[in-house]
C-alpha positions in Angstrom: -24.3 17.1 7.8 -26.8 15.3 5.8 -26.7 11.3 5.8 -28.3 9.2 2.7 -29.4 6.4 3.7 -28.5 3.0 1.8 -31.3 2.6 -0.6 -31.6 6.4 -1.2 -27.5 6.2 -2.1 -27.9 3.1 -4.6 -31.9 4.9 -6.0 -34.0 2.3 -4.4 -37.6 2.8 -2.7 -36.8 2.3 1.1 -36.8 -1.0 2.1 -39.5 -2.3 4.4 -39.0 -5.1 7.2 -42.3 -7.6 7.2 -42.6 -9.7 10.3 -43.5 -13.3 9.4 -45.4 -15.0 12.6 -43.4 -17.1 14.2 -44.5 -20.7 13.7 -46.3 -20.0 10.7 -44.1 -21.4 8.5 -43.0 -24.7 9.8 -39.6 -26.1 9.9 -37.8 -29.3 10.8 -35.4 -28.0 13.8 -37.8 -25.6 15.4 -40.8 -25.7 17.1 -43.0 -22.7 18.1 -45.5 -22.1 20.4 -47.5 -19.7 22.4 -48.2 -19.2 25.8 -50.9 -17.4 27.3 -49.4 -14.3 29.6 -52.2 -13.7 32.1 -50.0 -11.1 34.2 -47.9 -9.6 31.8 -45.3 -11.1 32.9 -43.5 -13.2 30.1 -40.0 -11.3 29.7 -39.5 -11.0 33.3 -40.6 -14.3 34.8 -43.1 -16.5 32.8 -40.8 -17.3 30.3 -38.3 -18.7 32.6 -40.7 -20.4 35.2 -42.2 -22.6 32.2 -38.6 -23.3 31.0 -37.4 -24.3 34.1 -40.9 -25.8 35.5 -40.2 -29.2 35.3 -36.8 -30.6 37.0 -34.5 -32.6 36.0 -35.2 -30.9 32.6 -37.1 -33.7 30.1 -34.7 -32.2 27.4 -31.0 -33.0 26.5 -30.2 -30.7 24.2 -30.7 -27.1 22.9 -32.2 -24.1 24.1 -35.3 -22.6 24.3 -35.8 -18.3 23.3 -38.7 -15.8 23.3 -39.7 -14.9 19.8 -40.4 -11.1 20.8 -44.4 -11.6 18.9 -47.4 -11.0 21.3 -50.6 -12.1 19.7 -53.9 -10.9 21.5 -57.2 -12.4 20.8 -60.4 -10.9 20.2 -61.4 -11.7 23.7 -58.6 -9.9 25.1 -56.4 -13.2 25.8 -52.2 -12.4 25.4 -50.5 -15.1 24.0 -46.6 -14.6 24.2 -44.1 -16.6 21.3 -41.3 -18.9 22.2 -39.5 -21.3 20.3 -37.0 -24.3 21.0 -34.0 -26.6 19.0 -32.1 -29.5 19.7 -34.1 -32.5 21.3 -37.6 -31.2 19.9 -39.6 -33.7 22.1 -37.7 -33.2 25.3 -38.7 -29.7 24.9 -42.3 -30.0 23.8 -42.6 -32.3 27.3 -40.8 -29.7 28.9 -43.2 -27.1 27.7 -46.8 -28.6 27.9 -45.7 -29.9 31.3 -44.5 -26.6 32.6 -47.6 -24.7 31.3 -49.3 -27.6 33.2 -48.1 -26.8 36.6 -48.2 -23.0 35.8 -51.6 -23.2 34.7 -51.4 -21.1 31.6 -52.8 -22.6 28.4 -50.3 -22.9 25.5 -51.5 -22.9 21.6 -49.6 -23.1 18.0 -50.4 -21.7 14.2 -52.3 -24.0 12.4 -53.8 -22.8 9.1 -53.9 -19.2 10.2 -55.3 -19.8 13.0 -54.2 -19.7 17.0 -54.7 -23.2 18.0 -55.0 -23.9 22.1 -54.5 -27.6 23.2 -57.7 -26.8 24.9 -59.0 -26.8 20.8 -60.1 -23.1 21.4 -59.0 -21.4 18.1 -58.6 -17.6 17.1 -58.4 -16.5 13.5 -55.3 -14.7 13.0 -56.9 -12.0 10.8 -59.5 -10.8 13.8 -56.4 -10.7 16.2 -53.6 -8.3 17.2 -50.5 -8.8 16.6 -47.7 -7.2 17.5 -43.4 -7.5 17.9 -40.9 -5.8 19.8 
């Protein structure tokens, strides 16, 4: 038996899904940030060590999620996507102090760029980026 899909049923082109950055677009409940995965670790452990880093947690409210985008530099650096809610600046503390005792640097978009508190930045265009 022969399936149609949606588009081809109603005589559309097929539909393509674009990935927008995460934290390119800014918003007013979410913050997004990137932390550099030295191991390849993120999904398994990093992730959760730099979420749970510093205890009693500096935030009160919310939750904080991986944002399945890998961005890798032109030097071969891995910077992984996460993003929080709720009590932005609890998180944010929670964050930067975590990549602190971890030792991993952290960064945000900024004007199409890959911004590093360090002030190290990437272009996007001359990295890779990829989501899963």
């Amino acid at each position: 038996m022969m399936t149609k899909t949606l588009e081809e049923i109603l005589g559309f082109d097929p539909l393509t899904y674009v990935h927008e950055i995460p934290g390119k677009i800014k918003c007013d409940f979410r913050e997004f940030w990137y932390v550099e995965d030295k191991k390849g670790e993120f999904q398994k452990k990093l992730f959760s060590k730099l979420a749970n880093a510093v205890n009693p947690p500096l935030c009160r409210s919310g939750g904080a999620i991986t944002e399945n985008c890998k961005i890798t530099t032109i030097d071969g650096r891995v910077f992984e996507g996460l993003s929080y809610k709720g009590d932005l600046e609890g998180w944010k503390q929670q964050i930067i102090q975590g990549a602190e005792i971890l030792n991993v640097d952290l960064a945000q978009i900024q004007d199409n760029k890959l911004v590093l508190l360090t002030g190290e930045s990437y272009d996007l265009d001359e990295c890779d980026i990829s989501f899963y």
